[in-house]
C-alpha positions in Angstrom: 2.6 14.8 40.5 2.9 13.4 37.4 6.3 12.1 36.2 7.3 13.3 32.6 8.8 10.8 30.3 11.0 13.2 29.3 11.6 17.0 30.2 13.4 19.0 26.9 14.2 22.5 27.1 13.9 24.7 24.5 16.9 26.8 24.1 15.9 30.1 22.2 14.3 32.6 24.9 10.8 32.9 25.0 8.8 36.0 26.1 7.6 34.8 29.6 4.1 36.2 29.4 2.5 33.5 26.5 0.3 30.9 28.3 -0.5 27.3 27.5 -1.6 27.6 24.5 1.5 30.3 22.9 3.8 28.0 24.4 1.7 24.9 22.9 1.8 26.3 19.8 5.8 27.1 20.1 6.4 23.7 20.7 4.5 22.1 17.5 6.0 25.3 14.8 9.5 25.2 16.5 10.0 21.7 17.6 7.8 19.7 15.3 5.8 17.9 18.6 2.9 17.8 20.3 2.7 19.2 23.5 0.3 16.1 24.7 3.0 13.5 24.5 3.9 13.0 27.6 7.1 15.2 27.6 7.7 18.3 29.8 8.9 21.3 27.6 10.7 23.8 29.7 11.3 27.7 28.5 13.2 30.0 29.6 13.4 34.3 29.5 16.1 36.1 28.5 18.0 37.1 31.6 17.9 33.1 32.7 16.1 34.1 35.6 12.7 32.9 35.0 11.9 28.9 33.7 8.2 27.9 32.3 7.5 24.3 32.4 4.6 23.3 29.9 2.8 19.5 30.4 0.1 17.0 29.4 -0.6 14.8 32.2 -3.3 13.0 30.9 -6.2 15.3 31.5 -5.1 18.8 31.4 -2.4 20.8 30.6 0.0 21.7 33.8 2.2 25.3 33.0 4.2 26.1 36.2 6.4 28.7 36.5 10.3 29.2 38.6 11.6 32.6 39.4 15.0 32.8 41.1 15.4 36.2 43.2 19.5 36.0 42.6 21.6 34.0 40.1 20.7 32.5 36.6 19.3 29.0 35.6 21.8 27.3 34.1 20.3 27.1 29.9 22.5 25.8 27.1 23.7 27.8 24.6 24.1 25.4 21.6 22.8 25.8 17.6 20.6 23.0 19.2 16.6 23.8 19.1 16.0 21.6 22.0 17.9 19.8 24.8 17.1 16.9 26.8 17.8 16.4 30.0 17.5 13.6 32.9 15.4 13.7 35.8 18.5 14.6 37.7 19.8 16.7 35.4 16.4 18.6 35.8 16.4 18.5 39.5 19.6 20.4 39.4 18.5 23.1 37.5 15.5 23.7 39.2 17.2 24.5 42.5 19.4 26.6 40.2 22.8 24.7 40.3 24.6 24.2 37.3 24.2 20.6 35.7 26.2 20.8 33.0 28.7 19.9 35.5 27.1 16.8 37.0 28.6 15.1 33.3 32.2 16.9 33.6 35.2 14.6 33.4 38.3 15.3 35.0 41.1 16.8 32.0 43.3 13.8 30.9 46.4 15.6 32.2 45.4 15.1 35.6 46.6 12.1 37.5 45.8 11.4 41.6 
């Protein structure tokens, strides 16, 4: 597969049944890019239980799509219109653990 340069997710809920090219057109109104970049633009529903991943690789357009039976993906919630995220980062998601706390320090207070 195809390694994006970079994967940003979009953080306003999307209605999970637009294809490649309402998603496509989401990401140039929305974002101001172009979905043939070379960056992965991942969507998300509105429960958080459903992920869309829309990219270029070169040739054609790849849209896959991750459903988790129990839980919620871990999205931010941020005025933000997009985040980026690592490849790590990503991986973490995807198997639906939460990466925001892969970059958690300890509190200050705390001493070992």
């Amino acid at each position: 597969m195809i390694r994006p340069e970079q994967i940003w997710l979009a953080v306003e809920p999307v209605d999970m049944r637009l294809g490649i090219d309402g998603l496509s057109l989401k990401i140039q109104k929305a974002l101001g890019r172009s979905p043939c970049d070379g960056t992965a633009y991942a969507f998300s529903n509105r429960n958080g239980n459903r992920i869309k991943l829309l990219m270029w690789d070169g040739t054609g357009v790849w849209l896959c799509v991750r459903r988790l039976h129990q839980g919620r993906f871990t999205w931010p919630r941020s005025d933000d219109v997009t985040c980026i995220l690592s490849e790590a980062e990503w991986q973490w998601l995807t198997a639906g653990v939460d990466w925001c706390r892969l970059q958690v320090k300890p509190p200050a207070h705390l001493q070992v």
